[in-house]
C-alpha positions, 0 to 999 in steps of 0.5 A, a space after each residue: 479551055 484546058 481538059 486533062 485526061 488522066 488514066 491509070 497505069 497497070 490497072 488491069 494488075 491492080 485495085 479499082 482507084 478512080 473513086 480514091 482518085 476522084 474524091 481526091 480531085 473533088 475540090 480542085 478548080 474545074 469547069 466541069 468537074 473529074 468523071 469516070 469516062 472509061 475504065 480507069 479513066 477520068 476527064 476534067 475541065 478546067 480554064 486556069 492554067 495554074 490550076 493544070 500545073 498544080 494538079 498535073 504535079 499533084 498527080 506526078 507525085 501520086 504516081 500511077 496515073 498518065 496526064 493529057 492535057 488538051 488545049 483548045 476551044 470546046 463546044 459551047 455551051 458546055 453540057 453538065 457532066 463532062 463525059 458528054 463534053 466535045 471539041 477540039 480540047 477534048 480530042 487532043 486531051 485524049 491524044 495526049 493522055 495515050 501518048 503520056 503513056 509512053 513518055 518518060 515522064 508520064 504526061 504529055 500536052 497537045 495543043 493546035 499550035 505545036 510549037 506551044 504545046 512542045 514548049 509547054 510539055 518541056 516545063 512540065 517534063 523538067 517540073 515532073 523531073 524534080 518532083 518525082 526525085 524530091 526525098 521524103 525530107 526534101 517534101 517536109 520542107 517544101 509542103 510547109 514552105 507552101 503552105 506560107 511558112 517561113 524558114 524560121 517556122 518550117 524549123 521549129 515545126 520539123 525541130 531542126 536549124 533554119 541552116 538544115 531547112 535552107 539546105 534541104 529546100 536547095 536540095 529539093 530543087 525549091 526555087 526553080 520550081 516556083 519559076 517553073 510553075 510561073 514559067 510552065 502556066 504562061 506558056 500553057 495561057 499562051 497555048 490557049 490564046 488564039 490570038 498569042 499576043 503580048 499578054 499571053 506571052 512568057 516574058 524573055 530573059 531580058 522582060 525578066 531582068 
C-alpha cells in the first residue's frame, strides 16, 4: 500500500489551502480519500503506483507543498476515514514528508527495504528536477500533448509549426519524462512487493533493448 502525506510549506506566513488542496485531490485514485490530518496537512491512500507518480508531480508543479510517500503494509481492514488509518505505510509516510522537508526537491520516500525506496525517490527527484524548470511554454505543449493530441494538433491549437512544437517538447524534457514516470512507477510497485520478484522488477537496460 502507498500513503502520501503531504504538508504545506510556510503555512504559518500564509492563508489556509488545504480545502483548495483537498477539492483539488478530490477525484484522484485513492483507497481512502485526502483528509486534513493536522494543520496544513493531508494524508491519502492509495494502491496504484502510477497514480503516486502522477500526483506527486502534480503537486511539484503546484509548489508549496512537502511530498511523503510511505510504502508498506497497513493495517486491515482499513477504517473509513484516513485519519484513523495505521501501520507501517503510515508511519513512514510520515517519516517521510518531515524529511521532504528539507531536501532539495521537496519529497522524500520511505520504504521497509531501503534500497527500494532510495531508488525510487532518485526517479522522482530527477522527474521533480525537470518539472519544476518546464516554461510556461514548454507546459502548453506538453499538457496538450498528454491529453492525446498530436503534434500536427498541438500546433494548430497554440497556432504555431509542428517544427516549434517538436522543439519546445525536447526543450521540455517530453520524452524522458514519459520513461520516467514508467521507470519511477515499477520501482515504487517493486517497493511494495514483499516478494520482489520478476514481476515487480524494473526491466535492465538489456530487458529494454
Amino acid at each position: 500500500m502507498l500513503v502520501m502525506t503531504v504538508d504545506r510549506r510556510h503555512s504559518r506566513q500564509q492563508q489556509d489551502r488545504v480545502e483548495e488542496l483537498l477539492d483539488w485531490l478530490a477525484s484522484a485514485p485513492v483507497i481512502r480519500p485526502f483528509e486534513r490530518t493536522a494543520g496544513d496537512e493531508v494524508q491519502g491512500v492509495l494502491d496504484d503506483p502510477g497514480a503516486v507518480v502522477d500526483l506527486t508531480l502534480a503537486l511539484v508543479r503546484r509548489g508549496d507543498w512537502s511530498i511523503g510517500i510511505g510504502v508498506g503494509p497497513v493495517h486491515e481492514p482499513l477504517p473509513a476515514s484516513t485519519r484513523a488509518g495505521s501501520g507501517p505505510a503510515f508511519e513512514l509516510a510520515r517519516a517521510a514528508v518531515n524529511r521532504a522537508k528539507s531536501s532539495p526537491q521537496l519529497l522524500a520516500v520511505a520504504a521497509p527495504g531501503t534500497a527500494a525506496a532510495a531508488a525510487a525517490q532518485a526517479a522522482l527527484d530527477l522527474l521533480a528536477a525537470v518539472v519544476s524548470r518546464r516554461s510556461d511554454a514548454g507546459w502548453e505543449a506538453t499538457d496538450l500533448v498528454a491529453r492525446g493530441l498530436s503534434q500536427t494538433e498541438v500546433a494548430d491549437q497554440l497556432g504555431i509549426t509542428k517544427q516549434a512544437v517538436s522543439q519546445r517538447l525536447r526543450a521540455a524534457l517530453w520524452a524522458p519524462e514519459v520513461a520516467g514516470r514508467d521507470l519511477a512507477r515499477q520501482l515504487l510497485a517493486a517497493a511494495d512487493s514483499p516478494v520482489g520478484g520478476p514481476a515487480d522488477r524494473p526491466a535492465s537496460l538489456g530487458e529494454q533493448r
